[in-house]
MMTF fields as JSON, N, C-alpha, C and O atoms, coordinates in Angstrom:
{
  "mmtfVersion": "1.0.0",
  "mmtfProducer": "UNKNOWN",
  "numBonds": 287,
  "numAtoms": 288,
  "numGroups": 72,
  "numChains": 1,
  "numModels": 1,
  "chainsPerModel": [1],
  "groupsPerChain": [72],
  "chainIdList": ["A"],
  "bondAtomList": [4, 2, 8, 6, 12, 10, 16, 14, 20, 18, 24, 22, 28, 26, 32, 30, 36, 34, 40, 38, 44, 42, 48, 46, 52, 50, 56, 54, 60, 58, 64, 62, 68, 66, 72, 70, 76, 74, 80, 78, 84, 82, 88, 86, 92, 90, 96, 94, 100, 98, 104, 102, 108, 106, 112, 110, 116, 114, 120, 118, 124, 122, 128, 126, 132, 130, 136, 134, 140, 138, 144, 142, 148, 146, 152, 150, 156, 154, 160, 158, 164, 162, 168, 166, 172, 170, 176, 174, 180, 178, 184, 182, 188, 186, 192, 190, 196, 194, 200, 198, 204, 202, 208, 206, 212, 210, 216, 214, 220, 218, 224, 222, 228, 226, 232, 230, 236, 234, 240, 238, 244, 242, 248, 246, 252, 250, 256, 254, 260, 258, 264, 262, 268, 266, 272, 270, 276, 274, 280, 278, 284, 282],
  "bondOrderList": [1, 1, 1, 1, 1, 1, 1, 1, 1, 1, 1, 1, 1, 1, 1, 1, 1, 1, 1, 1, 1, 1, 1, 1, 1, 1, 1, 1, 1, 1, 1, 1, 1, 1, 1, 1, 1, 1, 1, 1, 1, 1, 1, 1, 1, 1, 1, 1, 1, 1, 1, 1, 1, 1, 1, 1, 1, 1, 1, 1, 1, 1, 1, 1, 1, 1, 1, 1, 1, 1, 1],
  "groupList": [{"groupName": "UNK", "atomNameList": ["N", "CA", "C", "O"], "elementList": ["N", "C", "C", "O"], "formalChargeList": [0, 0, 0, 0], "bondAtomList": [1, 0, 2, 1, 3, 2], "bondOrderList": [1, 1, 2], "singleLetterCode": "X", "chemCompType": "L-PEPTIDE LINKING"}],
  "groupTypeList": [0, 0, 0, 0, 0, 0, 0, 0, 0, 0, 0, 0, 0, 0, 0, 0, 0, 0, 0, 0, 0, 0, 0, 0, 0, 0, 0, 0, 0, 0, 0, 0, 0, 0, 0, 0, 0, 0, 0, 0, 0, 0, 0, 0, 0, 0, 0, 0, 0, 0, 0, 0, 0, 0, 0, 0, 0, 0, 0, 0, 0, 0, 0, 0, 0, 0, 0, 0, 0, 0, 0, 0],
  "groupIdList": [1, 2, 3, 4, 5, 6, 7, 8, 9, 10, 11, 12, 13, 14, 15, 16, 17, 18, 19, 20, 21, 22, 23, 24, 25, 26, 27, 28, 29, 30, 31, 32, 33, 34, 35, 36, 37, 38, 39, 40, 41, 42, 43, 44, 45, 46, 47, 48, 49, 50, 51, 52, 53, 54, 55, 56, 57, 58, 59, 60, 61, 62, 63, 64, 65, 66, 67, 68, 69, 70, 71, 72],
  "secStructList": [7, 2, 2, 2, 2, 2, 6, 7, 7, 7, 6, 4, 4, 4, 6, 6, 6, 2, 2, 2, 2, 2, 2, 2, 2, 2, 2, 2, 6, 6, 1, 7, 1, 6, 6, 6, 7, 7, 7, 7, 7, 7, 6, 6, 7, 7, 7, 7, 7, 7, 1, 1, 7, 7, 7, 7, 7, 7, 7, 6, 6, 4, 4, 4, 4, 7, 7, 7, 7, 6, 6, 7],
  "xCoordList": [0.825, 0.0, 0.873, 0.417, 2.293, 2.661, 3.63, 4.143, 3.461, 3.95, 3.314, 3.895, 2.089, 1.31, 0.919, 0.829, 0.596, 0.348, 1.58, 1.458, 2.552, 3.803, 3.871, 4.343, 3.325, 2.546, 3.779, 4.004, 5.132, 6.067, 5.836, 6.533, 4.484, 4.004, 4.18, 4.613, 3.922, 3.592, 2.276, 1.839, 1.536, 0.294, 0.499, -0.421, 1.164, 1.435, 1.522, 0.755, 2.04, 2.125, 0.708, 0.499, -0.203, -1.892, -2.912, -4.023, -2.233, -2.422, -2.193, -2.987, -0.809, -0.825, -1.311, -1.228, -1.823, -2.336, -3.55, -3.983, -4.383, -5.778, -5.824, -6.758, -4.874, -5.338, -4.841, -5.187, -4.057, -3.531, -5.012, -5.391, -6.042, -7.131, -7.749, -7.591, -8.408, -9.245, -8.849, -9.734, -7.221, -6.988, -7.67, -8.767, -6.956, -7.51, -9.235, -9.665, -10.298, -11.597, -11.955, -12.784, -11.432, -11.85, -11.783, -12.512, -10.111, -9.682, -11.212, -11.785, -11.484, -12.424, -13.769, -14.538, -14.095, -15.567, -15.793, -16.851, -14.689, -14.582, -14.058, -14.044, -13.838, -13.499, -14.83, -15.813, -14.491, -15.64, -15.563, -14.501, -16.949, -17.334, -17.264, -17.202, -17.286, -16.334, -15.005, -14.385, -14.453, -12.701, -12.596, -11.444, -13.627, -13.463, -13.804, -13.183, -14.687, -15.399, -15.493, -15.587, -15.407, -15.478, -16.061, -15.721, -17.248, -18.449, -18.547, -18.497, -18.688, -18.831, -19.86, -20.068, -20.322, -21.102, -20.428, -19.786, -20.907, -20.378, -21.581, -22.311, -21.467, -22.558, -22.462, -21.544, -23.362, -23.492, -22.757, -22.228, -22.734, -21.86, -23.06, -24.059, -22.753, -23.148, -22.842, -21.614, -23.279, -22.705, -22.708, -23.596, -21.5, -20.883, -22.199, -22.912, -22.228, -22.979, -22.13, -20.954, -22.627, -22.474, -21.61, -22.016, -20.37, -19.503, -19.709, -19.268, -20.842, -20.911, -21.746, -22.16, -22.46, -23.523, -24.804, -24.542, -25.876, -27.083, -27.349, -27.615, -27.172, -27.37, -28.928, -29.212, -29.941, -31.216, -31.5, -30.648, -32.67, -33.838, -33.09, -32.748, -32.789, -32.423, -33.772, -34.74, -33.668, -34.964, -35.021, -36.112, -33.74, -33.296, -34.289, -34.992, -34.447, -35.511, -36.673, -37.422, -37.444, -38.57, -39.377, -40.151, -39.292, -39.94, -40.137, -41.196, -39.019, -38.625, -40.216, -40.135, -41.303, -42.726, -43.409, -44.115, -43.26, -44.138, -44.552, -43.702, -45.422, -45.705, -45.252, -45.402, -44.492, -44.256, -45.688, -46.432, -45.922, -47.188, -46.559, -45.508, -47.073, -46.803, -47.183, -47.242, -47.31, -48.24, -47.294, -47.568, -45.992, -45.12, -44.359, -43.546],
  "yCoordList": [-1.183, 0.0, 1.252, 2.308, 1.151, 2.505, 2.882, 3.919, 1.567, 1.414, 2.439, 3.211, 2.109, 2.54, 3.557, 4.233, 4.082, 5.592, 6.958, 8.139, 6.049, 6.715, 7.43, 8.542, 6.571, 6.675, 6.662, 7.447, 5.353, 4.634, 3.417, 2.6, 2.907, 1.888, 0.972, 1.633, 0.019, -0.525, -1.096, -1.151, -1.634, -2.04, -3.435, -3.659, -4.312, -5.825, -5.031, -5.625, -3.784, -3.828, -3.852, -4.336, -3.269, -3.383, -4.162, -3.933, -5.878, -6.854, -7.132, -7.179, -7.242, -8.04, -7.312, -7.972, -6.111, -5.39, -5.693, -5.621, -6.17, -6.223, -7.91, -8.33, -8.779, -10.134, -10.426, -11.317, -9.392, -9.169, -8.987, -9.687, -8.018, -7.415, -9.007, -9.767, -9.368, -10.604, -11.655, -12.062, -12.127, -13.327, -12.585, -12.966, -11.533, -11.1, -10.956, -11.074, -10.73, -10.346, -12.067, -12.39, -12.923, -14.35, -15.154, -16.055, -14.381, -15.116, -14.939, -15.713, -13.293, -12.623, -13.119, -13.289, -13.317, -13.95, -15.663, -16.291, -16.032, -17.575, -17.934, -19.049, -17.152, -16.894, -16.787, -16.054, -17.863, -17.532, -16.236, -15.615, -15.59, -14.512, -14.471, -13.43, -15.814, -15.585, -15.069, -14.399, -15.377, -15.293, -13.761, -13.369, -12.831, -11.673, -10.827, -9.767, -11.051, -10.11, -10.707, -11.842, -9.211, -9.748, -8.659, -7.476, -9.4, -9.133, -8.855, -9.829, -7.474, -7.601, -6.274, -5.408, -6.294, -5.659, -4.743, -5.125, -3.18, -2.375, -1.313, -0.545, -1.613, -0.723, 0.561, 0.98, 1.234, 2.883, 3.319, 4.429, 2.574, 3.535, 4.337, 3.738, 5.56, 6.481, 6.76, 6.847, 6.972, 7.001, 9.079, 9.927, 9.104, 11.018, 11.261, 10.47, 13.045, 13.805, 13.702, 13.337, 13.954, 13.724, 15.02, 16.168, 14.709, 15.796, 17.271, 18.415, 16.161, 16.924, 17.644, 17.488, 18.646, 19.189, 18.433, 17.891, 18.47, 17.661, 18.149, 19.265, 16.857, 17.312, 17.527, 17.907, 17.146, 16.97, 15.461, 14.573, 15.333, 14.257, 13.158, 13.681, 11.773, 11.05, 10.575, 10.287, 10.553, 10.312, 8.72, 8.223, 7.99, 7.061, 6.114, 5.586, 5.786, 4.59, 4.868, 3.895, 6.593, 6.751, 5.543, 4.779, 5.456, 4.504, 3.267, 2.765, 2.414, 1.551, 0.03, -1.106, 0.598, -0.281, -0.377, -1.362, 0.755, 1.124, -0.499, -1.354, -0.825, -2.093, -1.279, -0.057, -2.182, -1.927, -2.209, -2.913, -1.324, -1.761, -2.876, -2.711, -3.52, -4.969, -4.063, -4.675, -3.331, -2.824, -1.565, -0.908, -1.344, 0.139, -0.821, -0.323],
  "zCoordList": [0.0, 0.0, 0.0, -0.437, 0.547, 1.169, -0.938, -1.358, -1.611, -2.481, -3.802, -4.564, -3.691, -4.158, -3.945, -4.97, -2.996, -2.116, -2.963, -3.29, -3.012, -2.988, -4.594, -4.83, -5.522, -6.763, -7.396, -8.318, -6.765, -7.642, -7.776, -7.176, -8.847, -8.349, -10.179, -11.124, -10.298, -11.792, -11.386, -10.236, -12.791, -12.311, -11.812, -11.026, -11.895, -10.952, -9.899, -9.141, -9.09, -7.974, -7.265, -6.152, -8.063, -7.651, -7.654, -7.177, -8.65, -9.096, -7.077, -6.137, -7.199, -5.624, -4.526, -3.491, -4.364, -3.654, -3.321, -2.171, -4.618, -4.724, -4.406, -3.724, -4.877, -4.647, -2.699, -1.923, -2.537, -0.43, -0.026, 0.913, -0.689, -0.028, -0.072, 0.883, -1.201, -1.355, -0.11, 0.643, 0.073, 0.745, 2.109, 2.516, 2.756, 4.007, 4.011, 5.158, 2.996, 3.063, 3.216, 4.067, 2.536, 2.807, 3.811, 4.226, 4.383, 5.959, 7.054, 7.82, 6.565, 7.924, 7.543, 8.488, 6.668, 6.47, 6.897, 6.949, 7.114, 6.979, 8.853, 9.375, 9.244, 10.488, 11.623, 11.512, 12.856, 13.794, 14.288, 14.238, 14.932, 15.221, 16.848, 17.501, 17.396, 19.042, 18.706, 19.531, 17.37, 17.179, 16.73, 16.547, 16.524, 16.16, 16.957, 17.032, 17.604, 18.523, 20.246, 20.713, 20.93, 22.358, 22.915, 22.935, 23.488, 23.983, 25.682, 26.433, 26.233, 27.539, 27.803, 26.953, 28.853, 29.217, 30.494, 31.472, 30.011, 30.7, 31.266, 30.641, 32.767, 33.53, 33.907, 34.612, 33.48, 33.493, 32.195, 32.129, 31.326, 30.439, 29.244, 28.845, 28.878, 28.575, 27.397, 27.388, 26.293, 24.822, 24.921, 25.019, 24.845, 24.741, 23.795, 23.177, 23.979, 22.916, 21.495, 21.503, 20.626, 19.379, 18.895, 19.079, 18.252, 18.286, 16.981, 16.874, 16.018, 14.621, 14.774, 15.923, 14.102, 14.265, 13.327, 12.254, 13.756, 13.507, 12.002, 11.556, 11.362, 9.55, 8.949, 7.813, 10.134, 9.537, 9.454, 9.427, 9.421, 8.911, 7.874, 6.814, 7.996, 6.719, 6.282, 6.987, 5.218, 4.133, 3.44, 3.163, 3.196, 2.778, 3.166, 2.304, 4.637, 5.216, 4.974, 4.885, 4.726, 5.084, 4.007, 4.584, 3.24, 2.221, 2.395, 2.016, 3.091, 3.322, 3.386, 2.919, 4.045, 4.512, 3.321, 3.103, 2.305, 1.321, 0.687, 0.934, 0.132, -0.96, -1.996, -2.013, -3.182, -4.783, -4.89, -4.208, -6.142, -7.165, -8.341, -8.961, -8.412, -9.749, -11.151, -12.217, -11.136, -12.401, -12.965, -13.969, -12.016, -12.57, -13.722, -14.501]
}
């Protein structure tokens, strides 16, 4: 990556870059989820105020229940 970044790269160098990404995306999908994650429970904890300022309403889900019509 730092190869590439550096933009002294040939395109085999992005060949093995991209087939590094694939082996690691296959390791983690194929991998148990006790073996990735660790789960505990923490009392009183408080999720901080939100640091960004409030962008508005997302619209994306509002639709989401609607029925399709068969007939568009």
């Amino acid at each position: 990556m730092k190869k590439i970044e550096s933009g002294n790269f040939e395109p085999k160098d992005i060949d093995i870059f991209q087939s590094l990404q694939w082996a690691y995306a296959k390791r983690m999908v194929n991998r148990s989820l006790k073996d990735s994650f660790i789960v505990r429970e923490v009392k009183d904890h408080r999720l901080p105020e939100p640091t960004c300022k409030d962008m508005g309403k997302r619209r994306d889900n509002d639709y989401k229940h609607v029925p399709i019509k068969a007939d568009r």
